[in-house]
C-alpha positions as CSV (number, residue, x, y, z in Angstrom):
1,X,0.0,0.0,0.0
2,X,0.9,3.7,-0.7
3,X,1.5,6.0,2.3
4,X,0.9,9.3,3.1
5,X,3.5,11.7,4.4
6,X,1.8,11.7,7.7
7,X,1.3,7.6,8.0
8,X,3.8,7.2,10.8
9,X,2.3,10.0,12.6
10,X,-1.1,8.4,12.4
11,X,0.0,5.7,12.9
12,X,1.8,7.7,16.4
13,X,-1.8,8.1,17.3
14,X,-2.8,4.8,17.3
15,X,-5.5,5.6,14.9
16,X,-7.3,2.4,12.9
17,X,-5.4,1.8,9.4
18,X,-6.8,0.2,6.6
19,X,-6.1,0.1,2.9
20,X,-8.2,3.0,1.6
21,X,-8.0,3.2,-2.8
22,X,-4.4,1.7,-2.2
23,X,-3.3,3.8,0.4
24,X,-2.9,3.1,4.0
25,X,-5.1,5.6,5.5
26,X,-6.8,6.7,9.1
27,X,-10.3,5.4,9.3
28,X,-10.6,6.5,13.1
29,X,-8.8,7.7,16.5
30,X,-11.1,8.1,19.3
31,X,-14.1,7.3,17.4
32,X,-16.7,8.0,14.6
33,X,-18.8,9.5,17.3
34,X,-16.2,11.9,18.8
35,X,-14.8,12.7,15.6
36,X,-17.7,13.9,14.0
37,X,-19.0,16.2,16.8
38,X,-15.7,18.0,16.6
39,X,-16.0,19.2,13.4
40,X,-19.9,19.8,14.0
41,X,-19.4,21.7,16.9
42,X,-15.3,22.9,17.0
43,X,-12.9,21.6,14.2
44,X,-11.2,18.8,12.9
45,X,-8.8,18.1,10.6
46,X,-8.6,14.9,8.3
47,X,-4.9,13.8,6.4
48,X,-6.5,13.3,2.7
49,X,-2.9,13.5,1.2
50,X,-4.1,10.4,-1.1
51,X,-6.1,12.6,-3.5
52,X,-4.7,14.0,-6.7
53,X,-3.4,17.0,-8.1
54,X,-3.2,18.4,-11.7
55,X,-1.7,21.3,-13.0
56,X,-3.0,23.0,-15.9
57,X,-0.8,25.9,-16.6
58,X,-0.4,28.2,-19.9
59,X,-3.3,30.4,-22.3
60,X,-5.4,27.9,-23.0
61,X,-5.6,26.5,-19.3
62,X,-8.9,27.4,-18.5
63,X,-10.6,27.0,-21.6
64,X,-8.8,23.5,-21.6
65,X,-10.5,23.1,-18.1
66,X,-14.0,24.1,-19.2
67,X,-13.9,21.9,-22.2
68,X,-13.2,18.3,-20.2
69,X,-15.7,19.4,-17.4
70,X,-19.4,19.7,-17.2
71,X,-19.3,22.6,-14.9
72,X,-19.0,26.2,-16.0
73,X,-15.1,26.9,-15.7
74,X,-15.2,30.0,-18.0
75,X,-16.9,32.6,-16.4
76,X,-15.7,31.4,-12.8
77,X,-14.1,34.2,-11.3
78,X,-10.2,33.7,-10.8
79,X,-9.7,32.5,-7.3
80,X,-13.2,30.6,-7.2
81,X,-13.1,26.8,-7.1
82,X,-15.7,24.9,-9.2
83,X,-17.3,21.3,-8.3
84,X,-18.0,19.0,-11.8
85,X,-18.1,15.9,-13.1
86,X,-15.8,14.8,-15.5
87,X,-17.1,12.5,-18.2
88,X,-16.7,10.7,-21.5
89,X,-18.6,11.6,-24.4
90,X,-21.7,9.0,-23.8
91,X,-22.0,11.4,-20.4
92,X,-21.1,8.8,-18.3
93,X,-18.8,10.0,-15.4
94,X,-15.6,9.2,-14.9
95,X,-14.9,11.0,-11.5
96,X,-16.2,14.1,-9.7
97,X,-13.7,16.8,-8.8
98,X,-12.7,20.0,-8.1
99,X,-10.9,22.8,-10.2
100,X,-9.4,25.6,-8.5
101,X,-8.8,29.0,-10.9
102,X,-6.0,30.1,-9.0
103,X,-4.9,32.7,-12.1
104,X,-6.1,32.8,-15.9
105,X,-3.7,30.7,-16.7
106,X,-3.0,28.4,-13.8
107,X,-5.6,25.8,-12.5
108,X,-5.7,22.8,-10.2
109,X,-7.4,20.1,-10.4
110,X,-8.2,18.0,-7.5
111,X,-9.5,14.6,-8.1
112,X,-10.5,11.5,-6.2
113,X,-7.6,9.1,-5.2
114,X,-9.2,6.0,-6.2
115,X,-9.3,7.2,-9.9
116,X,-6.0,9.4,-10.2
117,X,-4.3,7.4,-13.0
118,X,-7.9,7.1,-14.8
119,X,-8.3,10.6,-14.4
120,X,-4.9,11.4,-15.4
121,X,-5.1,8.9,-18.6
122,X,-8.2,10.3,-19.8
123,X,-7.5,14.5,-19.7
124,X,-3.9,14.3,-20.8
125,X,-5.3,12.2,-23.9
126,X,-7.6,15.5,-24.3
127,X,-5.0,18.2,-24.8
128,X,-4.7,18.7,-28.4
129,X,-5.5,22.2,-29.8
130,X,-4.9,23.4,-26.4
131,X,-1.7,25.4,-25.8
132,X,-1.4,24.4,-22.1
133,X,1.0,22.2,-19.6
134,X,-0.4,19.7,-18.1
135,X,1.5,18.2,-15.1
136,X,0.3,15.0,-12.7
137,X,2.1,16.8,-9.2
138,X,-0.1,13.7,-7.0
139,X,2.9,12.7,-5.6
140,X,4.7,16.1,-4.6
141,X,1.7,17.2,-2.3
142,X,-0.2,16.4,0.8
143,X,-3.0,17.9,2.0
144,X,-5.0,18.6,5.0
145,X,-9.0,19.2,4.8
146,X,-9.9,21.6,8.1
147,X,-13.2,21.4,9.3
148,X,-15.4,22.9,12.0
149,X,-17.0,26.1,12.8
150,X,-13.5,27.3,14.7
151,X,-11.3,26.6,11.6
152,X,-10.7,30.5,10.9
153,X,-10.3,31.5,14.0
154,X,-7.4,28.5,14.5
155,X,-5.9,29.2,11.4
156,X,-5.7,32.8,12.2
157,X,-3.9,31.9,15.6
158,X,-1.5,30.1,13.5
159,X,-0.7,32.1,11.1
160,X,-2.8,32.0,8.1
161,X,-3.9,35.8,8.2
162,X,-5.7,35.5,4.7
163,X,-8.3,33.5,5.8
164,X,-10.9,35.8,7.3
165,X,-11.2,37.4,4.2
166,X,-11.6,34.1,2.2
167,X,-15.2,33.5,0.5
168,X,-16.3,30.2,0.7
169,X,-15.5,28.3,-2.1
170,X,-12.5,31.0,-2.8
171,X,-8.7,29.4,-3.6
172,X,-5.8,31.2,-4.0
173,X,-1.9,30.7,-3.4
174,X,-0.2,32.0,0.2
175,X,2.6,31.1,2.1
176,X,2.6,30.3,5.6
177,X,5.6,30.5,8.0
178,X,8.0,31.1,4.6
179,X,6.9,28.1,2.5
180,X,4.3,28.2,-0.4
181,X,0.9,26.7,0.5
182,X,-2.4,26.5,-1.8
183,X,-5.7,27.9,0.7
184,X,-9.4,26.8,-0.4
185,X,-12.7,27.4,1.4
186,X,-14.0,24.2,0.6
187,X,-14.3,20.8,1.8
188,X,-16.9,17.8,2.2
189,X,-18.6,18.1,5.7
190,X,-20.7,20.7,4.7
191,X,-19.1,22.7,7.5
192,X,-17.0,25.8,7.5
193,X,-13.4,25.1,6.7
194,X,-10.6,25.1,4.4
195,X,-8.1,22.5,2.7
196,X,-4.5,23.4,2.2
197,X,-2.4,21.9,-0.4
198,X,1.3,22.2,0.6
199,X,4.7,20.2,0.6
200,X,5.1,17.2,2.4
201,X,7.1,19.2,5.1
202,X,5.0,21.6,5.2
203,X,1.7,19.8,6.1
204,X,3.3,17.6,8.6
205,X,4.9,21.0,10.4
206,X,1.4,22.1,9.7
207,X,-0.8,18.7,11.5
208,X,2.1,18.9,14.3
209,X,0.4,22.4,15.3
210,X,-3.1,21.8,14.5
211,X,-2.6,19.0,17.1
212,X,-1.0,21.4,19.4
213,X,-3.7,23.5,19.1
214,X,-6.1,20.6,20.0
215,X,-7.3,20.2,16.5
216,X,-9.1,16.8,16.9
217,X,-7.8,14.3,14.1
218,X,-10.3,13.0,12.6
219,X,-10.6,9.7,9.9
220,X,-12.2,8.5,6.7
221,X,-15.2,7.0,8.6
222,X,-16.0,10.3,10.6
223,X,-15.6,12.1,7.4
224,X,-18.3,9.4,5.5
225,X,-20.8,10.0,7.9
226,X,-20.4,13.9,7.7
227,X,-21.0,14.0,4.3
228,X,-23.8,11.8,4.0
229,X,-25.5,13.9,6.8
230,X,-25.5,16.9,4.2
231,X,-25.8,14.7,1.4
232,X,-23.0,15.2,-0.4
233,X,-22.5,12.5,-3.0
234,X,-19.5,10.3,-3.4
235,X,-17.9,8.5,-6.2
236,X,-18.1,4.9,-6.0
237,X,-21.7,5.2,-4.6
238,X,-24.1,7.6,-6.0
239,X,-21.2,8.4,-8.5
240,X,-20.2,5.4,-10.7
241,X,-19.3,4.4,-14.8
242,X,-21.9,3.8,-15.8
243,X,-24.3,6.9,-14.9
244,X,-24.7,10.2,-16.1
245,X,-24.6,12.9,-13.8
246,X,-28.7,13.5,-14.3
247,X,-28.5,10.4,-12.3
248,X,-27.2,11.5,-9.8
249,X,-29.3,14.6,-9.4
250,X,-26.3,16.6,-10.1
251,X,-28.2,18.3,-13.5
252,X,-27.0,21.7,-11.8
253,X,-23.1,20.8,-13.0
254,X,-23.8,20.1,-16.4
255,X,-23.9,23.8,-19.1
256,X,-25.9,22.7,-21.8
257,X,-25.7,26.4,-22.8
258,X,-21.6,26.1,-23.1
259,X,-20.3,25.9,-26.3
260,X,-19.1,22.8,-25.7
261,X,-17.8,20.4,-23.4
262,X,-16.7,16.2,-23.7
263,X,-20.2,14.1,-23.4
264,X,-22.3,17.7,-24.6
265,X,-23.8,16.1,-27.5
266,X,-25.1,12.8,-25.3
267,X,-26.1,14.8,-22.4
268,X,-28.2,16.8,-24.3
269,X,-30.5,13.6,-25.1
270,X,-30.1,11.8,-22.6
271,X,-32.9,11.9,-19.2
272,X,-32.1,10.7,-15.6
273,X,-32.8,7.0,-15.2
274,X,-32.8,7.5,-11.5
275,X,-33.9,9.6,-9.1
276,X,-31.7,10.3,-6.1
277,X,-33.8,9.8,-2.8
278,X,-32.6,10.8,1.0
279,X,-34.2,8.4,3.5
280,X,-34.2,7.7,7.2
281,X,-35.2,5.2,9.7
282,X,-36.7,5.3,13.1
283,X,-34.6,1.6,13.9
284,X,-31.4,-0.2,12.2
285,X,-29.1,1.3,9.5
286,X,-29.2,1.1,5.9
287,X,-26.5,0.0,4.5
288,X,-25.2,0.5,1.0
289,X,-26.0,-2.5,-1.2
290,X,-30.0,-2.9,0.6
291,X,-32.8,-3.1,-1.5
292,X,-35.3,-0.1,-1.6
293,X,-38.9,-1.0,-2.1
294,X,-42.3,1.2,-2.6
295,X,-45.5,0.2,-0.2
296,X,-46.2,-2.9,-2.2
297,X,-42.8,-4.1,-1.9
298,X,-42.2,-3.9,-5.2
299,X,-38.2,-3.3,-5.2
300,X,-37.3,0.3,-6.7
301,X,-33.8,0.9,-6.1
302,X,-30.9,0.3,-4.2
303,X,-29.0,1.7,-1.2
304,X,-25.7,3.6,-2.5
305,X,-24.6,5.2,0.9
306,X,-25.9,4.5,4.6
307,X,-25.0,5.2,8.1
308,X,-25.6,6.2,11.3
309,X,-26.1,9.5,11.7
310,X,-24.2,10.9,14.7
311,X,-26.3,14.6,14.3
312,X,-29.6,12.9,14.6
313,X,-29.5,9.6,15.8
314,X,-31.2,7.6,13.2
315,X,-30.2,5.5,10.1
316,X,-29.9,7.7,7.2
317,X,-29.0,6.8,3.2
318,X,-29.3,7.7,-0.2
319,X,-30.0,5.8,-2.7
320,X,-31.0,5.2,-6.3
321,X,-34.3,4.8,-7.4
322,X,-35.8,3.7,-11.1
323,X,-37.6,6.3,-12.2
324,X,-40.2,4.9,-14.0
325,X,-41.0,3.3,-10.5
326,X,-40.9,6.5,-8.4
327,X,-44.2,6.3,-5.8
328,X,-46.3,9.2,-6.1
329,X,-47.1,8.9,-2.7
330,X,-43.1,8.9,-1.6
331,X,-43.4,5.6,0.6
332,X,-40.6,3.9,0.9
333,X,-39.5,0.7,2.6
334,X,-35.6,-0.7,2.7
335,X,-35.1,-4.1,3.1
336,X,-32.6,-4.9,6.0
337,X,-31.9,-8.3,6.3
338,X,-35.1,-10.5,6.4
339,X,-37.0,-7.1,7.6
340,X,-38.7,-4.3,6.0
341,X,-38.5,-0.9,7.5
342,X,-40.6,1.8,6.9
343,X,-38.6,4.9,6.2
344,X,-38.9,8.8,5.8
345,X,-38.3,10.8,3.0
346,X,-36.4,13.7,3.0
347,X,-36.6,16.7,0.0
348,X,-33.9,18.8,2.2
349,X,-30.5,17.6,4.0
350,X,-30.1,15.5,7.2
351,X,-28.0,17.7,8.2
352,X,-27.8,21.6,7.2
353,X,-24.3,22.3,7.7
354,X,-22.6,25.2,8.3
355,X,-20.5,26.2,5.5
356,X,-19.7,30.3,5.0
């Protein structure tokens, strides 16, 4: 398994390890429990070093960047960040991801770990008629997702004086005690907090003080159940290969109106075959995988993420339903085990969050 540049020092903490997309990562410290009421209620910070970055550098970068995403890239201002899908020209996605506009003609990309070298494969095969320089730096960064209504004012005490005026969903480059660092107001808790991309010495001198500063370290398990409170949805589960991202309810991402854009022409046929749904359940948890059936127990859909939910003490999922076989009446029963549970649908978040 790969490592982070901060394994040991989890590993100092004797936090759980497990193999996590081929890198031995943090599921927990103290607990799920613990972890995600610090970053509800204080701040947290989680080692997700194992993501990837690409560069995109040179005059054509950001129309480069608006032509392999759904998203509008374009008319983002410089120092916004942009959420998208990234898909192939049926519309199928390949991986959601963030692109950072750090200057006209500089942009990161930040993508999911489990699908860097896909990723990688598919936009460097995209570059032609693009003057740009496209660069795979995945390896030459760590970085550390902060999270919790106190991250600004911990960040300030440390040192980062440009975060108070930071807009969320800003990203721009700083330095912090001499070395170059990369600041954005984003993250996937749905809280307040920022991520910073930075050498591999600098984010462990960086962890080492957030720990002094009784920053509670929090793992990949705390950080699942935060975003499926706030419904956030992950690759692997409501994200997958062979969806579009109407699917996925994620319509919002794709520009029809852009000029155009890789899987344009297919998205601009296509309808959602699903219908993302947001249940809960008064007893048990729904995992991912269970069966989701209407009132007649006719199945529907599937489970694609389900918890726990530390917030509000119930089971809580999403899932994928057909959506020819939507219920009108928006009953829904999940299939745990040999039971069937009646469950509650939800039109708004578990969890509102409380993001800038």
């Amino acid at each position: 398994m790969k490592q982070t540049s901060l394994t040991q020092a989890h590993r100092d903490l004797k936090a759980k390890m497990a193999d996590f997309a081929g890198y031995e990562m943090p599921i927990q410290y103290a607990g799920v429990k613990a972890e995600v009421e610090a970053v509800r209620s204080n701040i947290g910070v989680f080692d997700v070093s194992h993501m990837g970055e690409f560069f995109v550098t040179g005059p054509d970068a950001v129309a480069f960047v608006d032509y392999v995403i759904t998203n509008d890239f374009t008319n983002a201002e410089t120092g916004k960040a942009v959420y998208s899908p990234l898909c192939r020209e049926n519309g199928t996605v390949i991986d959601d991801l963030i692109a950072y506009k750090l200057e006209e003609q500089k942009v990161l990309i930040c993508v999911n770990a489990a699908n860097i070298e896909k990723d990688w494969n598919w936009i460097s095969s995209k570059t032609e008629g693009f003057d740009i320089e496209l660069t795979n730096q995945s390896d030459d960064y760590s970085l550390l997702a902060i999270q919790g209504p106190k991250t600004e004012e911990v960040l300030s005490k440390l040192g980062f004086d440009s975060v108070k005026n930071a807009a969320y969903y800003s990203a721009y480059e700083s330095n912090w005690n001499g070395a170059a660092v990369i600041m954005a107001r984003t993250g996937y808790t749905g809280e307040d907090g920022f991520e910073v991309f930075g050498s591999h010495e600098t984010i462990q001198k960086l962890w080492s003080d957030l720990l002094s500063a009784q920053v509670t370290p929090c793992g990949l398990a705390s950080r699942d159940v935060l975003r499926l409170e706030v419904c956030y949805p992950l690759y692997g589960h409501e994200l997958n290969d062979e969806l579009t991202p109407l699917d996925a309810a994620l319509k919002w991402t794709v520009k029809l109106n852009k000029e155009r854009f890789i899987g344009k022409e297919a998205l601009l046929e296509a309808a959602a075959n699903y219908r993302l749904v947001k249940l809960s359940i008064d007893k048990g948890i729904p995992r991912e995988g269970y069966e989701i059936l209407n009132d007649q127990d006719q199945v529907i859909g599937k489970v694609t993420s389900g918890t726990m939910s530390v917030t509000n003490s119930q089971g809580i999922c999403l899932g994928l339903v057909k959506r020819d076989l939507f219920p009108e009446n928006k009953k829904f029963r999940i299939q745990i085990r040999k039971n069937v549970i009646d469950s509650n649908y939800h039109t708004k978040p578990f969890v509102t969050g409380g993001h800038k």
